[in-house]
C-alpha positions as CSV (number, residue, x, y, z in Angstrom):
1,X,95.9,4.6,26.2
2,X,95.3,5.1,29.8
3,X,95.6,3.0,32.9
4,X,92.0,3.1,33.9
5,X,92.3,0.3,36.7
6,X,91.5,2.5,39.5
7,X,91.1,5.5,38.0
8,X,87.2,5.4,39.5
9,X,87.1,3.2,42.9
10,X,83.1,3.0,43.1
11,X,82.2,3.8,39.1
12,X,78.6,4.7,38.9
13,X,76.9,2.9,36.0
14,X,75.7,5.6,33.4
15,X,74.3,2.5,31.5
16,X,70.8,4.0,30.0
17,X,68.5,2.0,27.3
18,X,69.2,2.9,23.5
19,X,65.8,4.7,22.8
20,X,66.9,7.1,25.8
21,X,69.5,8.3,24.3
22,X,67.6,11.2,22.1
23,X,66.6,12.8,24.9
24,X,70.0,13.6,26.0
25,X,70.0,16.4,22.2
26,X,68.3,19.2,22.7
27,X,66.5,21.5,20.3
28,X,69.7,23.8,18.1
29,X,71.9,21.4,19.3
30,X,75.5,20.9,17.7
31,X,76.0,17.4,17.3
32,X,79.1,15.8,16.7
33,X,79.4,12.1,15.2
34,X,82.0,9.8,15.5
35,X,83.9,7.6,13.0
36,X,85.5,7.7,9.9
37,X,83.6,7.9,6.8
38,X,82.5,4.5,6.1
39,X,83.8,3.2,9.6
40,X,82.7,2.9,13.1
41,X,79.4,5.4,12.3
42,X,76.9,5.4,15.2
43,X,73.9,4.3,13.3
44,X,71.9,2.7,15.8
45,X,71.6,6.1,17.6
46,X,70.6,7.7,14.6
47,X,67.9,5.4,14.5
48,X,66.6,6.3,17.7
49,X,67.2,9.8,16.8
50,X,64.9,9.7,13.6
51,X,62.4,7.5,15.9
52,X,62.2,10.1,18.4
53,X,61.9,13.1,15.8
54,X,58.5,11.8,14.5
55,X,57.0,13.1,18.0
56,X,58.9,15.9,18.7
57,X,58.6,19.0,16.5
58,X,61.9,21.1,18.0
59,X,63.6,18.0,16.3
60,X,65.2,19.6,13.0
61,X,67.4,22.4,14.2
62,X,70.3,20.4,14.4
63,X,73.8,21.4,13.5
64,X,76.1,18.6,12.3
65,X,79.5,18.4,13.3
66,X,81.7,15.1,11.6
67,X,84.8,15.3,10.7
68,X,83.8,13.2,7.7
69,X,80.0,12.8,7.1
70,X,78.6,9.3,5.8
71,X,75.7,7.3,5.6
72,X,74.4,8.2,9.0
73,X,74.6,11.8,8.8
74,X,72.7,11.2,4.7
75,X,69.8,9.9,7.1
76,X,69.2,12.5,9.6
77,X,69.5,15.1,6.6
78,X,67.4,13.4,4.6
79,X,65.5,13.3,7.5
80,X,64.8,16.8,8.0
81,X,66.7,17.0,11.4
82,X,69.7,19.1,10.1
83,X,69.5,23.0,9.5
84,X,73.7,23.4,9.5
85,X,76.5,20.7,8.6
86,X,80.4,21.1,9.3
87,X,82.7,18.7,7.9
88,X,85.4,18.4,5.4
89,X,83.9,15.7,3.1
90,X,80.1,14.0,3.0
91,X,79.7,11.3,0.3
92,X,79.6,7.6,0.9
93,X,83.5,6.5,-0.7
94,X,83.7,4.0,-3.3
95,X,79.3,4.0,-3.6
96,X,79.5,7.3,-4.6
97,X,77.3,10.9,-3.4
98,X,75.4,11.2,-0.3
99,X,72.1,11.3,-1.9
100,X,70.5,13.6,0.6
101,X,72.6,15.8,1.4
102,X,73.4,16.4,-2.4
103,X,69.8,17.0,-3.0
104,X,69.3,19.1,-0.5
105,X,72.6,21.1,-1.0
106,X,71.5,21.5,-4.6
107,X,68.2,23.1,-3.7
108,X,69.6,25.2,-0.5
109,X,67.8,23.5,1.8
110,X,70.3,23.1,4.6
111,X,73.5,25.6,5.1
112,X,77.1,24.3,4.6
113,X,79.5,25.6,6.9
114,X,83.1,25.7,4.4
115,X,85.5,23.2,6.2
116,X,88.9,21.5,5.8
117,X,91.0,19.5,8.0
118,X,92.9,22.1,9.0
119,X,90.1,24.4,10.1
120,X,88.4,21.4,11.6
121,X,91.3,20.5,13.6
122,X,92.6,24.0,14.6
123,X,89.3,24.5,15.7
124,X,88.7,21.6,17.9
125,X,92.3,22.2,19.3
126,X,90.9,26.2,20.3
127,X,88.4,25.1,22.3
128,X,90.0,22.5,23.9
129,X,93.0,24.8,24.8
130,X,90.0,27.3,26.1
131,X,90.9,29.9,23.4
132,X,89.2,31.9,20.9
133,X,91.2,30.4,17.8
134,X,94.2,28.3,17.0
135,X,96.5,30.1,14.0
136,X,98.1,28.2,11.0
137,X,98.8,28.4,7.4
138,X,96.4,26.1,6.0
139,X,94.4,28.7,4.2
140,X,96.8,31.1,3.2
141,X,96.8,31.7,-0.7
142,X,93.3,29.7,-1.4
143,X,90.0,31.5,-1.6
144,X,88.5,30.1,1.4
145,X,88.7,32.8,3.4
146,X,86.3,34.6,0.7
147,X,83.8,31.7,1.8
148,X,84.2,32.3,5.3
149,X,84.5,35.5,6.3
150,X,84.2,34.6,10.1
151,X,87.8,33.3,10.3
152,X,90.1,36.4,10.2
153,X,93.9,36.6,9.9
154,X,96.0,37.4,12.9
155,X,99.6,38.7,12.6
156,X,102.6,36.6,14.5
157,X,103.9,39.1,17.2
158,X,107.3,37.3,16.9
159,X,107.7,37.5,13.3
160,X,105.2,39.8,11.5
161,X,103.7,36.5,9.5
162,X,100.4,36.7,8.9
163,X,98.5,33.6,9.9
164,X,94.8,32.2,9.6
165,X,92.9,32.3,13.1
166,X,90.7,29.2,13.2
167,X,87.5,30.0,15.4
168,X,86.9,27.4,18.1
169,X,84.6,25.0,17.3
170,X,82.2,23.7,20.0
171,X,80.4,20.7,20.8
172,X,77.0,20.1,22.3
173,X,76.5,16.7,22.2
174,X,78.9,14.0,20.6
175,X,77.9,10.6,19.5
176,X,80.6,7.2,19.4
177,X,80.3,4.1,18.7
178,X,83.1,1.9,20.0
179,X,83.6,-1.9,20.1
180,X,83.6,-2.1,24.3
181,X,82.7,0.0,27.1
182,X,81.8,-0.4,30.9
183,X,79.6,0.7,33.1
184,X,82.0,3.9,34.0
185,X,82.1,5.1,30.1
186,X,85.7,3.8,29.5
187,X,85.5,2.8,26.1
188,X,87.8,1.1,23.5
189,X,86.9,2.5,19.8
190,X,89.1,0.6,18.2
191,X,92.5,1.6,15.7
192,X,91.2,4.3,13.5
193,X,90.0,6.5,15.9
194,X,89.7,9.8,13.7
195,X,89.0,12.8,15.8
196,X,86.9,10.5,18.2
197,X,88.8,11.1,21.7
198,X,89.0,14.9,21.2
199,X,85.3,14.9,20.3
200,X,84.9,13.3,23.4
201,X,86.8,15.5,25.5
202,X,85.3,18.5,23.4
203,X,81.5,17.6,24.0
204,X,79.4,19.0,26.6
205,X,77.5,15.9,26.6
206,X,79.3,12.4,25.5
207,X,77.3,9.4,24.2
208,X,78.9,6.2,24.6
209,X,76.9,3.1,22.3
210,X,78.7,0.2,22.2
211,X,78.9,-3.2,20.8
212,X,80.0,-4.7,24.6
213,X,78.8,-4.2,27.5
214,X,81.3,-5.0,30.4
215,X,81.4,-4.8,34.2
216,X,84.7,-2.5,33.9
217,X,88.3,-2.3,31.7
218,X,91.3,-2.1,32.3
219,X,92.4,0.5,29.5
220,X,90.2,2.8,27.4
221,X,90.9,4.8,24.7
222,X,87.9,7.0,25.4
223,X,87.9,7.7,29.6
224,X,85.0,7.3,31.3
225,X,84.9,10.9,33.2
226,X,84.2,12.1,29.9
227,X,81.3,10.6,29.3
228,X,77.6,11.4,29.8
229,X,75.9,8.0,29.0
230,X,76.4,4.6,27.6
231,X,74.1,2.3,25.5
232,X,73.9,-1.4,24.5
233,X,73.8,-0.7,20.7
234,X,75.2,-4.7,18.7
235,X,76.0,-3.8,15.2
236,X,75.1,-0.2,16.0
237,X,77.5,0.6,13.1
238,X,76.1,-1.9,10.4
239,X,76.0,-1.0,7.5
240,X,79.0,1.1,8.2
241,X,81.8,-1.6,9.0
242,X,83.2,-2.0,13.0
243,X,86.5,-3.8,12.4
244,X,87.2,-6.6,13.8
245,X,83.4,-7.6,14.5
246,X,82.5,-6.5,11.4
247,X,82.6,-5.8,7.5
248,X,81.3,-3.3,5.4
249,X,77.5,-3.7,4.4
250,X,77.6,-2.7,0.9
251,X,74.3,-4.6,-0.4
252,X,72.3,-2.2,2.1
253,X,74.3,0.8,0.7
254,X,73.7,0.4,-3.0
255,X,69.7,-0.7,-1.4
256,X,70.1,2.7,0.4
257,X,70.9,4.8,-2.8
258,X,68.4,2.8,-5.3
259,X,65.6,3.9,-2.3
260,X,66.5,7.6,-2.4
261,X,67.1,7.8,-6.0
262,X,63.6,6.7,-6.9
263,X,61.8,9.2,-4.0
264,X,61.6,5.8,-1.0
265,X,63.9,7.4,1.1
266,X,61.1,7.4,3.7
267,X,60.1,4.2,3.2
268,X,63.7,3.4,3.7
269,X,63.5,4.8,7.0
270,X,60.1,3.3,8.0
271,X,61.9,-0.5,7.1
272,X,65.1,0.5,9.3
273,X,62.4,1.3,12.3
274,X,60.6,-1.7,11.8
């Protein structure tokens, strides 16, 4: 973690109010959400996403970048909002399927972009590094390659190996929740971080919401230069978990799947916006 004690003399607040924070996505927008699966998922902002789509028709070209894809990413699918997803797994752990996105990946609705880790991760590295593609061997031997026919092979001009050459992945706008932040944009996101800090780094536009507010810290895990915006957002995660504040909610999951298994997923939505 970084010393972030004066790291920014005069910090300017980018503190903005919740329901601005939509604004900050614009139409064909890749958007990358932070967390892990169940953990740390920026609901609140989805939310206010979903809130704002209801008046604005450019809303559902969105394509969805998460390392793992949960509950929050289920609602803006469900929600018409997303034309593309990227991520390695999208099902809600122990509860089961991601109703929505299963429904509408069964009818071909909404395009799934192949992903693993490793092409995930090679790919965030690229464009961090300002390259084209990162090479490894995480594909070699599978038939993924047959799925995605974007990511060629490349041979090692120091050995002759032949290697996959993971595209660069890029970032529009990222999303993260974390359980402090200032008025800078430092932010502390907790122990699992996931992919969270490189999705920072990796966004053209950072969204901060956080659980705390506070005047300025003295370490971050997430540093503030990075960062677009922050937002007051308590229990922005729920019914995702934010450890320590927080635990799992797992009535309003299994309330969640009963709504969308018998056709209320927009009533669903309509309670969470009331």
């Amino acid at each position: 973690m970084a010393n972030l004690q004066s790291a920014i003399p005069n910090p300017q607040s980018k503190i903005i109010p919740l329901s601005e924070t939509p604004a900050l996505v614009p139409p064909n927008a890749t958007l990358g959400l932070g967390g892990m699966t169940l953990y740390r998922r920026p609901v609140a902002f989805v939310r206010e996403l979903i809130r704002h789509s209801n008046s604005n028709p450019n809303s559902n070209s969105l394509t969805l970048l998460a390392f793992t894809a949960s509950y929050e990413s289920d609602l803006l699918v469900g929600a018409g909002l997303v034309k593309r997803v990227r991520s390695c797994y999208f099902g809600l752990e122990a509860f089961g399927l991601a109703p929505m996105f299963t429904q509408a990946a069964n009818l071909g609705e909404i395009e799934i972009i192949e992903e693993t880790e490793a092409s995930l991760a090679f790919g965030i590295r690229a464009a961090l590094a300002n390259v084209g593609f990162m090479a490894g061997r995480g594909w070699l031997g599978t038939d993924l390659p047959t799925l995605r026919p974007d990511v060629k092979t490349v041979t090692d001009p120091y050995n002759g190996e032949t290697l996959i050459a993971y595209p660069a992945i890029h970032c529009d706008v990222a999303v993260i929740h974390a359980l402090k932040a200032d008025r800078a944009g430092n932010a502390i996101i907790g122990g699992n971080m996931g992919v969270d800090v490189e999705l920072a780094i990796l966004a053209d536009t950072t969204i901060i919401t956080a659980e705390e507010i506070v005047d300025s810290l003295e370490r971050a895990d997430i540093p503030g230069p990075a960062v677009r915006a922050v937002a007051h957002a308590p229990r922005g995660a729920w019914p995702t978990s934010c450890h320590p504040l927080y635990p799992l909610g797992g009535g309003e999951l299994l309330n969640y799947i009963d709504a969308c298994n018998s056709e209320g997923f927009d009533d669903y939505v309509r309670r969470l916006q009331s």
